[in-house]
C-alpha positions as CSV (number, residue, x, y, z in Angstrom):
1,X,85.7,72.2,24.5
2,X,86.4,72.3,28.3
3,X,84.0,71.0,30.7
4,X,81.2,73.1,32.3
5,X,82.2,72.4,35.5
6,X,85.5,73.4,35.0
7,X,84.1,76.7,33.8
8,X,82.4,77.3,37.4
9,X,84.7,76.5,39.1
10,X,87.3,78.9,37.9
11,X,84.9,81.4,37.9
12,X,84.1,80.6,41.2
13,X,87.7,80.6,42.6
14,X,88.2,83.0,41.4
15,X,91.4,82.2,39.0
16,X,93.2,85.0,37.4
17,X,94.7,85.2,34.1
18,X,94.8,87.8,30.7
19,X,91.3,88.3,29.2
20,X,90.0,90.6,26.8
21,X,87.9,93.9,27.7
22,X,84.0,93.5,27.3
23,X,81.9,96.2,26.0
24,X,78.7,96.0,25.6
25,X,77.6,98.5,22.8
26,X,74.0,99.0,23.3
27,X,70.5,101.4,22.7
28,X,67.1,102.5,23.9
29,X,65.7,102.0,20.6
30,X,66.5,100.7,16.6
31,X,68.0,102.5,14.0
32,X,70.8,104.4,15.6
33,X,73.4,103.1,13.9
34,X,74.5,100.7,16.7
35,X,75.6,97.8,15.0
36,X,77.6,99.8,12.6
37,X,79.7,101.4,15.0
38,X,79.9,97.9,16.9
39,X,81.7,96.6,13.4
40,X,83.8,99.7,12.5
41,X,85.1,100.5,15.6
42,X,86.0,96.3,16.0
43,X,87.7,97.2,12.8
44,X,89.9,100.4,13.7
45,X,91.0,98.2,16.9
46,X,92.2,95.6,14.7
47,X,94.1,98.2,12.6
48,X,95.7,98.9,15.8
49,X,97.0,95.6,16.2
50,X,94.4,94.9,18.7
51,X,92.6,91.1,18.6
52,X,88.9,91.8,18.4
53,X,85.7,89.6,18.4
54,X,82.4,90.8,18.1
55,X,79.7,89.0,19.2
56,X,76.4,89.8,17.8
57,X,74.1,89.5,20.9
58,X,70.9,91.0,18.9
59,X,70.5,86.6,18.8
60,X,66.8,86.4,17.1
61,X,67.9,89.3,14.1
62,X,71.4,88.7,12.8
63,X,72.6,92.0,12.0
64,X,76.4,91.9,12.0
65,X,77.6,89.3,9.3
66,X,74.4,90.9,6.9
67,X,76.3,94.6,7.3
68,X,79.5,92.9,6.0
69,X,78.0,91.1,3.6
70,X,79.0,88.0,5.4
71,X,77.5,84.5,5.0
72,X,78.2,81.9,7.5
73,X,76.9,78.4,7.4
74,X,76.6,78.0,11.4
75,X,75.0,80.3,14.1
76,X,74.8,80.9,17.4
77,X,71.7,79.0,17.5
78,X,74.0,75.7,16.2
79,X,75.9,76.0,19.4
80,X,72.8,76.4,21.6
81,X,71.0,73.2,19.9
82,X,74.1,71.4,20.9
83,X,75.1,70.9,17.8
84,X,78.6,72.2,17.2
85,X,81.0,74.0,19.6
86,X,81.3,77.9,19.2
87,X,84.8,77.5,17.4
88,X,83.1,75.9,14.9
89,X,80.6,79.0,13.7
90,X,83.3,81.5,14.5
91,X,83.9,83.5,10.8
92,X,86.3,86.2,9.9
93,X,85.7,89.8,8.7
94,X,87.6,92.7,7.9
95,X,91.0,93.5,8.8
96,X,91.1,90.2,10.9
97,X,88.2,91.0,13.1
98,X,86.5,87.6,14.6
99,X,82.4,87.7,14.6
100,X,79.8,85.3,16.2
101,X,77.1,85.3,14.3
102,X,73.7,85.6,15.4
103,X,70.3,84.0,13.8
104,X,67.6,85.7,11.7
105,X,63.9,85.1,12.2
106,X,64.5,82.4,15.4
107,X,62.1,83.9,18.1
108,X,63.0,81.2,20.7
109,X,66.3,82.7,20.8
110,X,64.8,86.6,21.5
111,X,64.5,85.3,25.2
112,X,67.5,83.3,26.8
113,X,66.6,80.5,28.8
114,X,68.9,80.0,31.7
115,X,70.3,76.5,30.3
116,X,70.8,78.4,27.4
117,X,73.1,81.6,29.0
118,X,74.8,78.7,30.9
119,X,76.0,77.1,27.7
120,X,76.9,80.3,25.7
121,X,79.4,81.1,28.9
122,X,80.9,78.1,28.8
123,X,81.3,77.9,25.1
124,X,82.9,81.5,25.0
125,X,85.2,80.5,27.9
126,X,87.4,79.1,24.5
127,X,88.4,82.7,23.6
128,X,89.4,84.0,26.9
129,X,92.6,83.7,26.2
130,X,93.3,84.9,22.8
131,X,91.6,88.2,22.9
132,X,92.0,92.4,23.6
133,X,88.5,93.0,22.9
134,X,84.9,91.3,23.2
135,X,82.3,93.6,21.4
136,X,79.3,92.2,22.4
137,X,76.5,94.3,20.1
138,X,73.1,93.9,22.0
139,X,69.8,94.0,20.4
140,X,67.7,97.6,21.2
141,X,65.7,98.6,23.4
142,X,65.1,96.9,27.5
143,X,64.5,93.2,26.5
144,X,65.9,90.9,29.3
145,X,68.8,89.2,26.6
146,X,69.8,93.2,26.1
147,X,69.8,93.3,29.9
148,X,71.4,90.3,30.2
149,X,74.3,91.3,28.5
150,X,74.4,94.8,29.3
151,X,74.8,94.0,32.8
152,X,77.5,91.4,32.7
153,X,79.8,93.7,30.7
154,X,82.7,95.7,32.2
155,X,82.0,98.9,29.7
156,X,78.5,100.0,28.5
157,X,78.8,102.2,25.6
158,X,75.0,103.7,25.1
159,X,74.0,104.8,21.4
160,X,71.8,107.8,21.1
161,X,71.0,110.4,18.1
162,X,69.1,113.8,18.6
163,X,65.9,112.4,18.1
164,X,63.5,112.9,21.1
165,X,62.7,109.3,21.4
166,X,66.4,108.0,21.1
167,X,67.0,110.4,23.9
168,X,64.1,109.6,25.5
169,X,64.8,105.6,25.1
170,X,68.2,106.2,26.3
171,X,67.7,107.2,29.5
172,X,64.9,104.8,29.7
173,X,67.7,101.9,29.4
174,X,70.0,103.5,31.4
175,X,67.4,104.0,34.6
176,X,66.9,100.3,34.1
177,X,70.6,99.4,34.5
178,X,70.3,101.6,37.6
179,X,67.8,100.6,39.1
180,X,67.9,97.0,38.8
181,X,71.2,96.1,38.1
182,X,73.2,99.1,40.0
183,X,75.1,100.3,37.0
184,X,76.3,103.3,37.6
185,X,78.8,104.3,34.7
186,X,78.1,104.7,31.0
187,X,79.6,105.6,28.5
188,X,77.7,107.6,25.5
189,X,78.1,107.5,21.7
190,X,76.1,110.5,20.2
191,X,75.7,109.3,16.1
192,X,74.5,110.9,13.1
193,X,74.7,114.6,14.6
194,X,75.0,117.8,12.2
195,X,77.4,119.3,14.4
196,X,79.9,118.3,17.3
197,X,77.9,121.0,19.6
198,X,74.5,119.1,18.8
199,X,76.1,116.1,19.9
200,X,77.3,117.8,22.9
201,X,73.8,119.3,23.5
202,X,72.6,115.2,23.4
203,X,74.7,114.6,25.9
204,X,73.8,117.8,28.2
205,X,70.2,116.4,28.2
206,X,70.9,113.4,28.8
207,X,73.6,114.0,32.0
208,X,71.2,116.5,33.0
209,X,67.6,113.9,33.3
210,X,70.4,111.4,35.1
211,X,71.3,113.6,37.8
212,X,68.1,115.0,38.5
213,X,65.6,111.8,38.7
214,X,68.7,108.9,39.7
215,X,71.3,110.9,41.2
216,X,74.2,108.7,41.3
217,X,74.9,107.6,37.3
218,X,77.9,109.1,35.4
219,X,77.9,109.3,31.6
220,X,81.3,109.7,30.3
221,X,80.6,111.1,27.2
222,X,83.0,109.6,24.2
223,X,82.3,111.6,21.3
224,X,80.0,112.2,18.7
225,X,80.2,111.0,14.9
226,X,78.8,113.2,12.6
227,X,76.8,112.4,9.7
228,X,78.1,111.1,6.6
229,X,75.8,110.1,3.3
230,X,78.5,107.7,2.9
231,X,77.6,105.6,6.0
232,X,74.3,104.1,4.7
233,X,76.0,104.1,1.0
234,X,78.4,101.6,2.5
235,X,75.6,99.4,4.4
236,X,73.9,98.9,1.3
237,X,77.1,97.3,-0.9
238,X,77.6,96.1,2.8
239,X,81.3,97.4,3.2
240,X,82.8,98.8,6.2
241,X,82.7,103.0,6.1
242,X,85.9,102.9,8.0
243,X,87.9,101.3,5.2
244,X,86.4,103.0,1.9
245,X,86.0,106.3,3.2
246,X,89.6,106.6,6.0
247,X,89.9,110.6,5.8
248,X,86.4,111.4,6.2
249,X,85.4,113.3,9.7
250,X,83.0,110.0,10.7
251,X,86.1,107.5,10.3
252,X,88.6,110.5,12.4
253,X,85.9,110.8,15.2
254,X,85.1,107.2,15.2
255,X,88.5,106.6,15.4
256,X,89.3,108.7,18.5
257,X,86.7,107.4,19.9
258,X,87.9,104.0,19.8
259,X,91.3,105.2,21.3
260,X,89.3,106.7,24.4
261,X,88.2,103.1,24.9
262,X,91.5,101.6,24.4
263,X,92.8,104.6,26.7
264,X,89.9,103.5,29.4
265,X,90.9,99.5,29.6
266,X,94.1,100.2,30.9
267,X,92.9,101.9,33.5
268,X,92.1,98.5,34.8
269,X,88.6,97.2,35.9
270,X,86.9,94.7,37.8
271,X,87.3,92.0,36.4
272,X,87.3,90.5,32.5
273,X,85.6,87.6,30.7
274,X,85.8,85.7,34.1
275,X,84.0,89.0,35.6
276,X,81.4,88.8,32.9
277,X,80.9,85.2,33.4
278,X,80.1,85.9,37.2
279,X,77.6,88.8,36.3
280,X,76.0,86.5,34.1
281,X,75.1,83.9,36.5
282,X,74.6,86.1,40.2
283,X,72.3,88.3,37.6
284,X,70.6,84.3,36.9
285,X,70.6,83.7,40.3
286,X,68.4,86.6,41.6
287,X,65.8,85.5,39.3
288,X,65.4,88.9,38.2
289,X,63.3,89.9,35.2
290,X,62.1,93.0,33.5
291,X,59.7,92.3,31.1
292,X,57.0,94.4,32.6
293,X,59.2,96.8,31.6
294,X,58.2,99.8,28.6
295,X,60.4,102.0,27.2
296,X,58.0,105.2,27.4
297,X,57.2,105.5,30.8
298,X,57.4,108.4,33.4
299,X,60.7,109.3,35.1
């Protein structure tokens, strides 16, 4: 592994060279089908030729290796503990797709210490240079690891369903990002909608709520996915949908979806792991924390 300091210092400096795009793929609250969008989409990249790793950020409640029925030996926690570099725990899913497996039932790791943040972006400065993509699937909800991530990526893809208090917890996150961070650009993921016009309803609401109360925030919306009884059929045997079920309407929308994202990195951004490494530690440095923070508050 390299040094630390070399890690700084090229952040610092400001060095350029070819790194992947980071998305952060995140919600307001649980149960929206987050993570299995995170893994399918990772998956129709891949098809695409596309080098993808997925980082399962939700660090306390490993979700990502469980969906693909996955069992690795190492976590994320390994590396933390100083125990074995992140190459080491790195494991290998569908269709190529690289995953960083996360922890289940480890509550110390719900709440990043800065020590800690410093040490996961210096271990993940080994794949900067052998990626497209960098899915980085947050945990729900406004928890200052979720923020933490959220804010260092270069794409925020929010996850919302029709249900009031998705909506509700959506635009709760998003007002956070706002209005702490200075996001101003989102991009929105309506799932499990009965038709393409409820999704687009969703998204109404939610563009609607963003104007009026914080003015300046744009939601490109990316699509919707439909939904499928086959989706929670394939959790439970722990398969990917996108590979049992290819010519259903989830797996097409899902699918242009993913294209809009491939169409939206080469439109060029701000920066790339390096960037993300730089959010990470100016976000470290203000000291800022949100954990006064509730999702149901007033506007």
């Amino acid at each position: 592994m390299k040094d630390q300091a070399h890690t700084l210092r090229r952040i610092f400096e400001g060095e350029a060279y070819n790194s992947p795009m980071v998305l952060s793929v995140t919600s307001g609250k649980g149960g929206v089908g987050k993570t299995s969008i995170v893994v399918n989409m990772a998956i129709l990249l891949a098809l695409k030729g596309k080098k993808v790793l997925v980082l399962d950020a939700d660090l306390g409640l490993a979700n990502v290796d469980v969906m693909l029925g996955l069992t690795p030996k190492l976590t994320i926690k390994h590396v933390l503990d100083g125990d074995c570099p992140l190459e080491d725990i790195v494991i290998e899913g569908p269709c190529g797709i690289k995953i960083i497996p996360a922890s289940s039932g480890i509550q110390e790791l719900a709440d990043l210490q800065p020590e800690q943040q410093i040490t996961l972006m210096n271990a993940l400065d080994y794949f900067d240079h052998d990626l497209d993509y960098m899915i980085v699937d947050t945990g729900a909800g406004i928890s200052r690891n979720v923020m933490y991530f959220n804010a260092a990526a270069q794409r925020i893809v929010v996850v919302a369903t029709a249900e009031p208090t998705s909506i509700t917890d959506a635009y709760a996150l998003i007002k956070v990002m706002r209005l702490q961070y200075g996001i101003k650009r989102f991009y929105l993921i309506i799932n499990n909608v009965t038709s393409k016009s409820e999704g687009d309803q969703v998204a109404e609401k939610l563009t609607f709520v963003c104007e009026r109360f914080l003015g300046d925030v744009t939601l490109d919306m990316l699509g919707s996915i439909p939904h499928d009884k086959n989706i929670p059929e394939c959790i439970k045997v722990q398969k990917a949908f996108v590979r049992v079920h290819q010519q259903t309407e989830a797996t097409k929308r899902l699918a242009r979806i993913a294209g809009r994202l491939e169409d939206s990195s080469r439109l060029g951004t701000s920066g790339n792991l390096q960037f993300f490494f730089r959010r990470m530690l100016l976000n470290q440095a203000k000291g800022t924390s949100h954990a006064g923070y509730r999702l149901h508050g007033t506007y």
